[in-house]
C-alpha positions in Angstrom: -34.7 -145.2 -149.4 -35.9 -148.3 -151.6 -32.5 -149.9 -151.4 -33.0 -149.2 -147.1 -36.1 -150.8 -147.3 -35.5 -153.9 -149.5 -32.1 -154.3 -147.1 -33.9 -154.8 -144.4 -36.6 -157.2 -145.9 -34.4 -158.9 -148.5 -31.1 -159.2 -147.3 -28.5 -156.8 -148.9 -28.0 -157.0 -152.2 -25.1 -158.6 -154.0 -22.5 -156.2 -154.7 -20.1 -154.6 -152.3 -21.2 -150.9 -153.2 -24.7 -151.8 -153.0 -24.6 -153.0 -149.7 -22.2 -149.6 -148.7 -24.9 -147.7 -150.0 -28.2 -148.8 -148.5 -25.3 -148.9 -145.0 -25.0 -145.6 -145.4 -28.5 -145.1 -146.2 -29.2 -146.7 -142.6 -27.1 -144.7 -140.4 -28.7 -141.4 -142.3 -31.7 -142.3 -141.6 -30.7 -142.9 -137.9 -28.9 -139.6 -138.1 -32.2 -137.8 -138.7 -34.0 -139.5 -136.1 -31.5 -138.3 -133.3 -31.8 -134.7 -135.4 -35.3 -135.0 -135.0 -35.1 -136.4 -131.4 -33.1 -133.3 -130.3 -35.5 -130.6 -131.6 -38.5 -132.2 -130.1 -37.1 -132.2 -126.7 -35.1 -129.1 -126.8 -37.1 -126.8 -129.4 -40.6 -128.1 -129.4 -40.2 -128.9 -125.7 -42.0 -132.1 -126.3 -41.8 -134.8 -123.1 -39.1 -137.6 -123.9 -41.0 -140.3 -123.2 -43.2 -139.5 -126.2 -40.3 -138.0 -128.3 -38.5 -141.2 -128.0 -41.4 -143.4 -129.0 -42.4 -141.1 -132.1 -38.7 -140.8 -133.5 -39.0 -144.7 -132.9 -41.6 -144.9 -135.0 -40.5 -142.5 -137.7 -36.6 -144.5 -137.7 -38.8 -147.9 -138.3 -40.7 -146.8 -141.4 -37.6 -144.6 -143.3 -35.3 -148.0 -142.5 -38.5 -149.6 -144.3 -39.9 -152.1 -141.2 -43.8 -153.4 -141.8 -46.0 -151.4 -139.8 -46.6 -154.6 -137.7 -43.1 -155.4 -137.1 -42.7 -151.6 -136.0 -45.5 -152.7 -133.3 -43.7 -156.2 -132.4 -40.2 -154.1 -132.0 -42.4 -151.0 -129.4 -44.0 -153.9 -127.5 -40.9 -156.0 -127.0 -38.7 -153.0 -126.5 -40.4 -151.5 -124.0 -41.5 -155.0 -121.9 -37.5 -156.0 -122.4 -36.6 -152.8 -120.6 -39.2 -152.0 -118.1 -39.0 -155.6 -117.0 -35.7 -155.1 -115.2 -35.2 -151.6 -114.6 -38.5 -150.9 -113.3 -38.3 -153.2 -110.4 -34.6 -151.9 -109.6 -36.1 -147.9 -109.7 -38.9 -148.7 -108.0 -37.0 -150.6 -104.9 -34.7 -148.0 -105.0 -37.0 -145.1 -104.7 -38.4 -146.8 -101.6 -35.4 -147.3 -100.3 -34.1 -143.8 -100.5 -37.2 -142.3 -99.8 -36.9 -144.2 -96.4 -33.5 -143.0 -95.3 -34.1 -139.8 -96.1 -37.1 -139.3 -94.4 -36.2 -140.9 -91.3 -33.1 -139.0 -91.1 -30.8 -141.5 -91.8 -29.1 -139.7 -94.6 -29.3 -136.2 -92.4 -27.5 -138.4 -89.5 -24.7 -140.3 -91.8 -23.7 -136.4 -93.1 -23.2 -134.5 -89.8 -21.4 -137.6 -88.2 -19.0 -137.6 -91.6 -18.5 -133.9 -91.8 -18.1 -133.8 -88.1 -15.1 -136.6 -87.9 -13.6 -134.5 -90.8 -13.4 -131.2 -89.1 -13.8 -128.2 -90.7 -10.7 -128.5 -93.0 -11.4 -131.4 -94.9 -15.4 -130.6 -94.6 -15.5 -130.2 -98.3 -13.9 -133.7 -99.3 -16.2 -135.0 -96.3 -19.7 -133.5 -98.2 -18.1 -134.7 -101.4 -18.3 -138.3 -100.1 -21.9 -137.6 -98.1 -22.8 -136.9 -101.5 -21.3 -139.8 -103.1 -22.8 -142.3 -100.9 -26.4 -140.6 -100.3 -27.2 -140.8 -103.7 -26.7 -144.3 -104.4 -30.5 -144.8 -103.3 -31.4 -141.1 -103.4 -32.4 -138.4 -106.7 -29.9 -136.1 -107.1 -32.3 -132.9 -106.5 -33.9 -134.6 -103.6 -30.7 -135.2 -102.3 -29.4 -131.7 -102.8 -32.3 -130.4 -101.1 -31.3 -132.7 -98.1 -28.3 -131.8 -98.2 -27.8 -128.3 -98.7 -28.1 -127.1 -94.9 -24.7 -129.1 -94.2 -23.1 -126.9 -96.8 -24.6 -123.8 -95.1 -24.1 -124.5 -91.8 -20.0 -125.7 -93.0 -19.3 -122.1 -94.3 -21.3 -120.5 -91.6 -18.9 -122.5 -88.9 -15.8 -121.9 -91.2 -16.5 -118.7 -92.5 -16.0 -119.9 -96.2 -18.4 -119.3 -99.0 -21.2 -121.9 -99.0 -20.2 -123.0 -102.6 -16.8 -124.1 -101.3 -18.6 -126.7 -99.6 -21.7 -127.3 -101.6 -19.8 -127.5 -105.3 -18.1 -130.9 -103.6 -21.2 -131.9 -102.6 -22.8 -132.0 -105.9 -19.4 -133.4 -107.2 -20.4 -136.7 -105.4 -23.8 -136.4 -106.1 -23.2 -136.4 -109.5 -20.7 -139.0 -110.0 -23.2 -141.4 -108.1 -25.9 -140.8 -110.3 -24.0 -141.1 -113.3 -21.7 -143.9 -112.9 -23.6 -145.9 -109.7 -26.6 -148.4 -109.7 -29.2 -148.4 -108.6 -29.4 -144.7 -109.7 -31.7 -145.1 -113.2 -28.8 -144.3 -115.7 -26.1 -147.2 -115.0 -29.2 -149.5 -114.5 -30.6 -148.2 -117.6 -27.7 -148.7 -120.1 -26.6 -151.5 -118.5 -29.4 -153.3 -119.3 -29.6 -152.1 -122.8 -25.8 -153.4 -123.5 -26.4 -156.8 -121.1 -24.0 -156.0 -118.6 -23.7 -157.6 -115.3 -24.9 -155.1 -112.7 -21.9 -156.5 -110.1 -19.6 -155.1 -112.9 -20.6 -151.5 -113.5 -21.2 -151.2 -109.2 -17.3 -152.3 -109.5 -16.4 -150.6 -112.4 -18.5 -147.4 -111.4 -16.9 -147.2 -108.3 -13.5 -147.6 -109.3 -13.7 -144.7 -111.8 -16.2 -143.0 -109.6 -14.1 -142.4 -106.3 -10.7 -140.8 -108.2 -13.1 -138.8 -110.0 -15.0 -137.2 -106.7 -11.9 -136.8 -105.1 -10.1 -134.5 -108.1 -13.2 -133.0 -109.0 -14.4 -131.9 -105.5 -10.7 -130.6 -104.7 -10.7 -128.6 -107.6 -14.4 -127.2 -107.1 -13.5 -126.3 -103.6 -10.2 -124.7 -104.6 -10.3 -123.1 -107.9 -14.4 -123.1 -108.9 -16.2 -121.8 -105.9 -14.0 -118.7 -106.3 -16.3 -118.0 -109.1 -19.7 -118.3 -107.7 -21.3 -115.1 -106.0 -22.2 -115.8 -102.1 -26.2 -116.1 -102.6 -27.6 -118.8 -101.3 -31.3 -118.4 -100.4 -32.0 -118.8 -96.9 -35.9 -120.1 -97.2 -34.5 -122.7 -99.9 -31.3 -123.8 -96.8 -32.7 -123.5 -93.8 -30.4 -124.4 -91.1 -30.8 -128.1 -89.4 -31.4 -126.8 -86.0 -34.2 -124.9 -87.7 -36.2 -128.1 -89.4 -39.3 -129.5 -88.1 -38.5 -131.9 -85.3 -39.2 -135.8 -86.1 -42.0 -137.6 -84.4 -39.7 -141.0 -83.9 -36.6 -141.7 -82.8 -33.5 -141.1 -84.6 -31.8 -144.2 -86.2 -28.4 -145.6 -85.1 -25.3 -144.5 -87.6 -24.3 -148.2 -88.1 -28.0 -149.3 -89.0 -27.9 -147.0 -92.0 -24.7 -147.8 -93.5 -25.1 -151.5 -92.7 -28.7 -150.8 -95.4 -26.3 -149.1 -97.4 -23.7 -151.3 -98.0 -25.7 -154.5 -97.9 -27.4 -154.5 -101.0 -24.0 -153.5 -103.0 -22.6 -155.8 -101.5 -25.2 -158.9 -102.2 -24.9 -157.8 -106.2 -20.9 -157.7 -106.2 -21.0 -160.4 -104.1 -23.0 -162.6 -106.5 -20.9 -161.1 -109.3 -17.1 -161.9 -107.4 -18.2 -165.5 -106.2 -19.0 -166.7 -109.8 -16.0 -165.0 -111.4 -14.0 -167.0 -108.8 -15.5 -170.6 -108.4 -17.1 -170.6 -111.9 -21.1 -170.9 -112.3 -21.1 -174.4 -111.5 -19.7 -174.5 -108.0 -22.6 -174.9 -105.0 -22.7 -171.2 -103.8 -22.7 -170.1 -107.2 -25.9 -171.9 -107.8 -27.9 -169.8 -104.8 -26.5 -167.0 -104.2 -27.9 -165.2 -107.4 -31.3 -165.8 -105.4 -29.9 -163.3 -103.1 -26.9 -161.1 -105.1 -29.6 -160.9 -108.1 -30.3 -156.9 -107.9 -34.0 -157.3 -107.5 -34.0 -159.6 -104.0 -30.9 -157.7 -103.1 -32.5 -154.5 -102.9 -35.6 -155.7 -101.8 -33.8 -157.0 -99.0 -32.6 -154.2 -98.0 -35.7 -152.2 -98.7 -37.7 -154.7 -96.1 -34.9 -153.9 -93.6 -35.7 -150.0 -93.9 -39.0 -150.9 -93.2 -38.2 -152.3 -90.2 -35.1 -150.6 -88.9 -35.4 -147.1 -89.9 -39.5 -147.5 -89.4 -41.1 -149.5 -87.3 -38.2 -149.9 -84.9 -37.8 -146.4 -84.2 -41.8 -145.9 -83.5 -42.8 -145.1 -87.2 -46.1 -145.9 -87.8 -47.1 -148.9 -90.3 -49.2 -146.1 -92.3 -46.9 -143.7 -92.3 -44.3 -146.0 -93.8 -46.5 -146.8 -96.2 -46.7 -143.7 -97.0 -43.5 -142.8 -98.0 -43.2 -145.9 -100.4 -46.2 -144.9 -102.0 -44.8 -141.3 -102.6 -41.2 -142.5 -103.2 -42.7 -144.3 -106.7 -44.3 -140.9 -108.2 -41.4 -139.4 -109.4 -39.7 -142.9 -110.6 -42.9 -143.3 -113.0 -42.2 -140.6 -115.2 -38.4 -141.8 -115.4 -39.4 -145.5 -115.8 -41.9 -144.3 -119.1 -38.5 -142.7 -120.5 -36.3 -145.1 -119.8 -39.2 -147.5 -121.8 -39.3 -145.4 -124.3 -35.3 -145.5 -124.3 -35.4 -149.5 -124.9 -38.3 -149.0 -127.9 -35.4 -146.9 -129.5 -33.1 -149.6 -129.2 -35.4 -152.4 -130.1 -36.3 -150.4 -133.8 -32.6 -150.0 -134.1 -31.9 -153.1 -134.0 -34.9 -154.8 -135.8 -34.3 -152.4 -138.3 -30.8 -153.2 -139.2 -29.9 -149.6 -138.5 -28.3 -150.6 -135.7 -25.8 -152.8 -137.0 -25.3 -150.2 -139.9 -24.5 -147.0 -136.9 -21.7 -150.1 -135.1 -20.4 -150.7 -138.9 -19.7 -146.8 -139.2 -18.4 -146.1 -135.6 -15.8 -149.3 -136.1 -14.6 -147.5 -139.0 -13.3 -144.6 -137.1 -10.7 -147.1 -135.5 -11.2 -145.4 -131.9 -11.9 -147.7 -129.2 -15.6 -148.6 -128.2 -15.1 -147.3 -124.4 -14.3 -143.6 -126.5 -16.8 -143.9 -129.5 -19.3 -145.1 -126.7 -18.1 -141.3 -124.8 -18.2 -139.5 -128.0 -21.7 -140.3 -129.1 -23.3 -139.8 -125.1 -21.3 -136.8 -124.5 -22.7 -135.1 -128.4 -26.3 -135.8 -127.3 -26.0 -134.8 -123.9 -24.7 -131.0 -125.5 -27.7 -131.2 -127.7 -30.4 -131.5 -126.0 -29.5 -131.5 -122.0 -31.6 -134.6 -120.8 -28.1 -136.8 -119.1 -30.9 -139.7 -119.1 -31.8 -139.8 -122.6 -28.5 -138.6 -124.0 -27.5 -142.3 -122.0 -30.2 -144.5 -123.3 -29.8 -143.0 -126.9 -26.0 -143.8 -126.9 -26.8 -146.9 -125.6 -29.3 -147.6 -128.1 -26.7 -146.8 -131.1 -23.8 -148.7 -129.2 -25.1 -151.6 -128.7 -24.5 -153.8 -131.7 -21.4 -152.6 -131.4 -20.9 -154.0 -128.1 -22.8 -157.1 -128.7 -20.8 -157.6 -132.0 -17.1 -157.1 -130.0 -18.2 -160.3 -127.9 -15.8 -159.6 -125.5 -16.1 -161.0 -122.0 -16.5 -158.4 -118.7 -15.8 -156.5 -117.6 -16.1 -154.6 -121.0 -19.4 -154.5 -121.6 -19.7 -152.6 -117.7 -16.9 -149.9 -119.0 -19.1 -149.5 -121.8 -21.7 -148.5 -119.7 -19.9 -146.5 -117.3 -18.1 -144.6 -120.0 -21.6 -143.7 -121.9 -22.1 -142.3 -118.5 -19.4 -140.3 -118.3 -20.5 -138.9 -121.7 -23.8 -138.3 -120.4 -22.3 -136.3 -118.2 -20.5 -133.3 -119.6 -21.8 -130.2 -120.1 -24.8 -129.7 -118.6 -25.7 -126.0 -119.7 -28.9 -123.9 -120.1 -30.9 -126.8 -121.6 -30.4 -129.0 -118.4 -32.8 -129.0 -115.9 -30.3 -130.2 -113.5 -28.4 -126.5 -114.6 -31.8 -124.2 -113.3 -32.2 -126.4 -110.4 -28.6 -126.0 -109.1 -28.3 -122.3 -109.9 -31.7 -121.5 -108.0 -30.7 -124.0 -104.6 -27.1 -121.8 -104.6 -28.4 -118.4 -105.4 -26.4 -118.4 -108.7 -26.3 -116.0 -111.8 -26.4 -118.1 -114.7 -22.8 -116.8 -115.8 -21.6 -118.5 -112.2 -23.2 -121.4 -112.8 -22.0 -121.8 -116.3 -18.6 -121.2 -114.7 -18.7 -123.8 -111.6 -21.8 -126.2 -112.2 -20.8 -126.8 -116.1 -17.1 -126.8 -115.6 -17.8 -129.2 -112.6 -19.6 -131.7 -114.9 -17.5 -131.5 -117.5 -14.4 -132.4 -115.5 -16.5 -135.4 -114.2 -17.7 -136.5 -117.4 -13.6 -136.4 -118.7 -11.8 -137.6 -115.5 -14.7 -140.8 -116.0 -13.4 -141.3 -119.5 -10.0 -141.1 -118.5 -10.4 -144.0 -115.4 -12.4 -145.8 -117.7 -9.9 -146.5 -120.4 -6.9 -146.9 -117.6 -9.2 -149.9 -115.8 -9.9 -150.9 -119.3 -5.9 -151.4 -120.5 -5.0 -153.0 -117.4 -8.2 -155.2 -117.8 -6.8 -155.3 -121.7 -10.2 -154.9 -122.9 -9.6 -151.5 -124.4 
């Protein structure tokens, strides 16, 4: 531990083996903190936010930081973080909040599963799934969205989970692997990615994924889930309390939908082509930068999925004020996430984790997997298994100094890692056992396999866009 300390204050000392040793030193010390972070969250049941900050703390003194320097990395950390991804949750919380609740999401379902038709309902909800939870939480989405999967195997005669285990296929590859869900946004961030990049990249590996995965879950896993589904958690639509204003039109809320991916690509594609010089180049990051794209589009859902359709001014305001009370506990997390990182790195530990993981000789899109996907087993949070691995990969990253898209399959691929899995220490695992009426055998057998496949299939697109890319 004296050697750790004098490292990080001196500079290594001046043989080879010394500087192995106080190394190896580093990334034990940084192996006890995740240890430690682990059995707060999953033994002590202590929150994450305020695990994260205390195993911060605790990695910052073993590594041998000044107390004061520990303060300088929390403060910096945490304002470095919050300063981008707490403007991109908040917008879009608001922005989901507001299709949802003026049954613009409810609409942009029934008109997809209706064009499909009852055979290819489940591949229909899989996509209903993929695209409402761009802007929307995955359990407030699955409470939207259950009904449709009723109602489909009430029509059909099917079991519901043929229907709803495709649902929650594209539910969770969105959240996972698409901004502005807080994940994506939140590693991306912590590895300096360009947001246009893991949309792309996210998307690329996203869609193959949801279309195996929900084939499979309809086919092979809802064959092992009991038909349970509780009727006062999936009440039919016909049986919901009716809106007070009118109904918004089907191309309104995909134009909102679309628009502000395609203002952040946009910026993204335009400067990749004509170089960051050219005159476009110079203004449209006013209005591709994620924050005036989604607040663009979060104005326009004020307007044209509120105030258009006979929503009142309060009312909307309303909704926005509720949409930010469950992004504040995430936001604190994903703070606390970025404190992690910032000790890491201050400390030196960083550096000494990225100078172990190179010497495996795997590639940095599968250590990045490897190191998401052991956390996420551990202690079930997908969100802080993300921002942990992020934490730990990002010298690694930042040391490759590779051009993007790399740093984007980076993120995505931590994401699929984050992924896998989820099992009785998720809380995404009780909520989706309790909306279907599950045992928790069935939902060990559909929910976990479902994730799992996600979380490998990801990996697996991942390292195919990154050879053709050759950035593997």
């Amino acid at each position: 531990m004296v050697r750790c300390r004098r490292s990080w204050r001196e500079g290594p000392p001046g043989s080879g083996r010394e500087r192995h040793m106080a190394s190896w030193q580093l990334v034990l010390v940084v192996a006890a903190g995740v240890a430690a972070l682990v059995a707060a969250v999953m033994w002590l049941r202590i929150h994450p936010f305020v695990a994260l900050l205390a195993v911060a703390i605790g990695v910052g003194l073993a590594a041998g930081m000044p107390p004061q320097k520990i303060i300088d990395s929390i403060t910096a950390g945490m304002g470095n973080t919050l300063g981008f991804v707490a403007v991109v949750v908040g917008l879009g919380s608001i922005f989901g909040m507001m299709l949802e609740e003026s049954g613009g999401a409810e609409k942009l379902a029934e008109r997809l599963v209706a064009a499909c038709g009852p055979q290819r309902a489940a591949l229909a909800l899989g996509l209903v799934g993929f695209l409402v939870c761009i802007p929307v939480f995955l359990d407030v989405a699955l409470v939207m969205l259950l009904p449709l999967a009723v109602a489909a195997g009430r029509r059909t005669g099917e079991p519901v989970s043929r229907f709803a285990l495709p649902m929650l296929a594209g539910m969770a590859v969105t959240h996972a692997f698409v901004p502005p869900t807080p994940g994506p946004t939140a590693v991306a961030n912590l590895l300096s990615a360009d947001l246009g990049w893991v949309i792309t990249i996210g998307i690329m590996a996203g869609l193959p994924t949801l279309l195996i995965t929900a084939v499979i879950a309809s086919r092979v896993l809802s064959r092992w889930a009991a038909e349970n589904v509780p009727e006062m958690v999936a009440p039919t639509p016909a049986n919901r309390h009716p809106r007070a204003w009118a109904a918004p039109h089907l191309g309104v809320v995909i134009a909102l939908l679309v628009l502000p991916l395609a203002l952040i690509v946009g910026d993204t594609a335009v400067r990749a082509a004509w170089g960051e010089e050219s005159p476009v180049a110079l203004w449209l990051p006013l209005i591709g930068h994620p924050f005036t794209a989604l607040l663009i589009a979060t104005l326009g859902t004020f307007y044209f999925l509120g105030i258009r359709l006979g929503m009142p001014a309060a009312e909307v305001q309303r909704i926005a004020e509720r949409a930010l009370e469950p992004a504040g506990v995430i936001l604190l997390v994903t703070g606390a996430g970025g404190v992690f990182k910032q000790v890491l790195i201050d400390s030196g530990a960083g550096q000494a984790v990225a100078a172990s993981l190179t010497a495996a000789a795997l590639p940095t899109v599968v250590v990045a997997w490897l190191v998401a996907a052991v956390i996420r087993v551990l202690q079930g949070s997908a969100t802080v298994a993300m921002i942990t691995a992020a934490g730990l990969v990002a010298p690694l990253v930042e040391a490759a100094d590779r051009p993007e898209p790399f740093a984007a399959l980076v993120t995505i691929a931590i994401a699929a890692g984050g992924t896998v899995v989820s099992h009785v220490n998720d809380s995404g695992f009780w909520l989706v056992g309790k909306f279907l009426g599950l045992s928790v055998g069935d939902t060990l057998r559909t929910w976990t396999v479902q994730e799992t496949i996600i979380g490998v299939l990801g990996l697996v697109f991942v390292i195919m866009i990154a050879a053709a890319a050759g950035v593997l």
